[in-house]
C-alpha positions in Angstrom: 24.9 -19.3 63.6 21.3 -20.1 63.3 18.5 -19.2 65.9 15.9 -22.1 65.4 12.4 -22.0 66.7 11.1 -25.2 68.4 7.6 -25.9 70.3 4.2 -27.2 70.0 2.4 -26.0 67.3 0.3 -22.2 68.2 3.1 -20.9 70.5 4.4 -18.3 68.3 7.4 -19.8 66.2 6.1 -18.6 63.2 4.7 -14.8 64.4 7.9 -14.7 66.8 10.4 -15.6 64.1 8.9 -13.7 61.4 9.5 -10.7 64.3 13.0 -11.5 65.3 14.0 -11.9 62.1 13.1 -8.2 61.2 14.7 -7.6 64.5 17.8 -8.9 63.4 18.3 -8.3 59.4 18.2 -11.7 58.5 16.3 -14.6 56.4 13.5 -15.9 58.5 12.2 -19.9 57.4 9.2 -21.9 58.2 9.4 -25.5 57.5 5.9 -25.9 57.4 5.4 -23.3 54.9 8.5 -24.3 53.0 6.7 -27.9 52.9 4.1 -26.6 51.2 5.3 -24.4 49.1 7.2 -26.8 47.3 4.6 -29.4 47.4 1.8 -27.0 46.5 -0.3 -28.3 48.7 -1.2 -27.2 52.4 0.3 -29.8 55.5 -3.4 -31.2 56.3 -3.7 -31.7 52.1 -0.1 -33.3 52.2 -0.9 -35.5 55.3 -4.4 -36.8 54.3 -2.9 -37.8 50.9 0.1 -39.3 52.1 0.2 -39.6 55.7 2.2 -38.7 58.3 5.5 -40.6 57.5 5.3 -39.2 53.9 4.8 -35.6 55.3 7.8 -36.1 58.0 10.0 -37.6 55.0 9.2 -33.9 53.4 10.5 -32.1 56.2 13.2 -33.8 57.0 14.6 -32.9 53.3 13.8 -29.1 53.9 15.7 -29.6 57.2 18.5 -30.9 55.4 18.7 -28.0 52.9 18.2 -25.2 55.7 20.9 -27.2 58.1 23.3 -25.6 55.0 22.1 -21.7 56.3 23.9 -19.5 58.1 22.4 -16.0 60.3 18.8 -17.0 59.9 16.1 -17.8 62.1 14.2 -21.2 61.8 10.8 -22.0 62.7 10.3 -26.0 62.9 7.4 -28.2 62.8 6.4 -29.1 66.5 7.0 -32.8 65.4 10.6 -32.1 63.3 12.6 -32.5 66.7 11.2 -36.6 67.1 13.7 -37.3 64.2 17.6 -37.2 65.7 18.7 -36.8 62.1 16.6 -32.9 62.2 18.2 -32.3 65.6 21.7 -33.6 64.7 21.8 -31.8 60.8 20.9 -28.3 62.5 22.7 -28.3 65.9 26.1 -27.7 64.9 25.7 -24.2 63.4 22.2 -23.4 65.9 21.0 -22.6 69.1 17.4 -24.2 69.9 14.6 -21.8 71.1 12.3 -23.5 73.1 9.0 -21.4 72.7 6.4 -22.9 75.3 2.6 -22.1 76.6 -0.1 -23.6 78.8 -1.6 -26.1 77.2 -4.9 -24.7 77.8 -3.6 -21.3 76.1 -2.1 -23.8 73.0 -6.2 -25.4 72.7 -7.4 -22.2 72.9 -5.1 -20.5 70.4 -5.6 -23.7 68.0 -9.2 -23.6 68.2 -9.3 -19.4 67.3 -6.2 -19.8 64.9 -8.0 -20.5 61.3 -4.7 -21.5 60.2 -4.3 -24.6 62.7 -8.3 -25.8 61.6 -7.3 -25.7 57.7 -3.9 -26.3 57.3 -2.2 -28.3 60.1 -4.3 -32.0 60.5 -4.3 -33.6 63.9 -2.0 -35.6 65.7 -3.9 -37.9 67.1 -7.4 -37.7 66.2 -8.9 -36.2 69.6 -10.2 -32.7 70.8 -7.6 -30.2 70.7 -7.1 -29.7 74.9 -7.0 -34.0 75.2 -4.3 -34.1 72.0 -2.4 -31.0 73.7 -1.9 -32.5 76.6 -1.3 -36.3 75.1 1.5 -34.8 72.5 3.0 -32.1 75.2 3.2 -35.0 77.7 5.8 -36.6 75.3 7.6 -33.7 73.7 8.1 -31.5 76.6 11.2 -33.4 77.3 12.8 -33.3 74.3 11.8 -30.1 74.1 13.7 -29.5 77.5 16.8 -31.3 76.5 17.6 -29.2 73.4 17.1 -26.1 74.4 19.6 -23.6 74.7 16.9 -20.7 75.8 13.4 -21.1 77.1 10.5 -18.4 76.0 7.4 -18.6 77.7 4.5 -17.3 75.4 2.1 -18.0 77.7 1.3 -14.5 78.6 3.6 -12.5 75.9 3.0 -11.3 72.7 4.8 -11.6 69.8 7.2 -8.4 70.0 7.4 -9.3 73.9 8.8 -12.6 72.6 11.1 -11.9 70.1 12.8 -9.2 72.9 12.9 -12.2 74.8 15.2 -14.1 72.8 17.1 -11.2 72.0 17.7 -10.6 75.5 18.2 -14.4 76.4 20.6 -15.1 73.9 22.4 -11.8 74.6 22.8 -13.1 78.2 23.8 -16.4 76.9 26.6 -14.9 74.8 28.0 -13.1 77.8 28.2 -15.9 80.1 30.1 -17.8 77.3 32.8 -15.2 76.8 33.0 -14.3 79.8 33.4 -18.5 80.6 36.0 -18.2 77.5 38.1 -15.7 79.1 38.5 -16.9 82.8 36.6 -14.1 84.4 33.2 -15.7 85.4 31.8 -14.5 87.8 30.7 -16.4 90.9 
């Protein structure tokens, strides 16, 4: 089974993952950074050259050969859950992580991140709080809907995190057997 990160971009699916994975002795991926690995080229390089379809096209093949994995943890692309085919190709061997923040917390950590100025382009063109709060405002249900576990990184670092899922999906497991067996508790 496969613990996959989803969220908006700067709410710790990359840090958090690269953590739990320690945590937990297994292969930790990034799309994004498998993206451009393979292309040689950085997501805002790939997506000024090409676009955003071309760039989504990309991930959805690195999807598709990480939906094959088994034990790892997955850190997607904020956008990779608008394509069914992502969602449908991993959720049959994963549990979705929903890893969410303020939106004033998300502008704030794009706008100190270096990483999110040079290598991941804008959505939609606008100042980071106005494009937050624009592409939340569409995700957040989706995001909602697939989630097996909720982490709020609002306020918690990236070891706080990763606990978090640990502990969450420890829970979840025990509520399962526990439903599997007969003896839930009311």
């Amino acid at each position: 089974m496969n613990i996959i990160l989803v969220g908006y971009r700067c709410t710790g699916k990359t840090a958090a993952g690269r953590s739990l994975a320690a945590r937990l002795g297994v292969p930790f991926y990034d799309t994004d950074e498998l993206i451009a690995r393979r292309e040689g080229r950085t997501v805002d390089e790939i997506v000024a050259a090409q676009g955003w379809p071309a760039f989504r096209e990309l991930e959805r093949a690195v999807i598709g050969d990480l939906a094959g994995t088994d034990g790892s943890v997955i850190a997607l692309g904020g956008g990779a859950i608008l394509d069914t085919r992502n969602v449908e190709s991993l959720r049959g061997n994963g549990l979705f992580v929903w890893l969410c923040a303020a939106a004033h917390v998300i502008a704030e950590r794009m706008e100190s991140d270096p990483v999110s100025g040079a290598q991941r382009p804008s959505l939609i063109g606008k100042a980071s709080t106005m494009e937050v709060n624009e592409i939340l405002a569409e995700r957040e249900p989706l995001y909602r809907r697939l989630a097996d576990l909720a982490v709020d990184t609002t306020e918690t670092g990236v070891e706080g995190v990763a606990e978090a899922i640990c502990t969450g999906l420890g829970e979840r497991f025990q509520q399962a057997e526990r439903a599997g067996n007969g003896k839930e508790k009311k």
